[in-house]
C-alpha positions, -999 to +999 in steps of 0.1 A: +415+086-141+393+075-110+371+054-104+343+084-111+356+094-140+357+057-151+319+056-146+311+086-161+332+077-193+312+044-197+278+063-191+287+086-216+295+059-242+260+041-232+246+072-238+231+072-200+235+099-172+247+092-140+218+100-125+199+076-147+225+049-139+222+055-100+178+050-106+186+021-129+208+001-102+191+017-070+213+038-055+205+068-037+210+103-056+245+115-059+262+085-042+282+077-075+292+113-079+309+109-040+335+085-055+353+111-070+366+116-037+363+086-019+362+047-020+328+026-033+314-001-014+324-026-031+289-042-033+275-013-054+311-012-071+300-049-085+266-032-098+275-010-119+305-031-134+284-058-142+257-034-157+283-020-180+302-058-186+331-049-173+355-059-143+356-038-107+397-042-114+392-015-148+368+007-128+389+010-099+417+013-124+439-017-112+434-030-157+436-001-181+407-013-207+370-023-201+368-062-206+337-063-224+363-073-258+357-117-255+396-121-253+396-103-221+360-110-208+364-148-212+402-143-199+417-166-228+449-176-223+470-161-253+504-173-243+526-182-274+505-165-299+515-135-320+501-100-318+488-111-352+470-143-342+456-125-313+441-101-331+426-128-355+414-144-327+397-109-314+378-105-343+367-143-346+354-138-313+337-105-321+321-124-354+309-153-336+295-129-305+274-111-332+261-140-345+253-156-308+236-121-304+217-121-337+208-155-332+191-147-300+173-120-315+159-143-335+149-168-313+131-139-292+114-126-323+103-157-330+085-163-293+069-127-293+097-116-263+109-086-282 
């Protein structure tokens, strides 16, 4: 999978076009659709990885998954642990990011900011 491809997957997942995508982060028309065949500029490369949380290594395919999971986003080091307590430690993470994220929510409900 390319880098393009890797785009469109995550647009299609953020239910977004990548014509919307290209308006959103202000590139021109069609210049996303061009890296199916060649190489990004690595400046607008950054754009649209950090619009969709996730590294310029899994877009231009050098890391197979997305790091928008915490383990891999906050790149903690897992060494000694089990598959198991990894995976524990996943889902704390994912728990505890939820409630950061409901939290704030609350705090923006609270100020009028939603």
């Amino acid at each position: 999978m390319n880098t393009y491809e890797r785009i469109k997957k995550l647009a299609q997942s953020h239910k977004i076009s990548i014509s919307e995508l290209e308006r959103t982060l202000g590139l021109s028309n069609g210049s996303i659709s061009k890296w199916a065949s060649s190489k990004p500029n690595s400046k607008y490369l950054e754009k649209v990885a950090d619009y969709f949380r996730v590294s310029t290594d899994y877009l231009l395919g050098r890391e197979k998954r997305p790091t928008n999971d915490p383990v891999s986003y906050y790149k903690i080091d897992t060494t000694g642990l089990s598959e198991t307590d990894v995976a524990d430690l996943k889902k704390q993470l994912d728990e505890y990011t939820l409630f950061l994220r409901d939290q704030i929510k609350k705090q923006s409900k609270e100020h009028g900011e939603l």
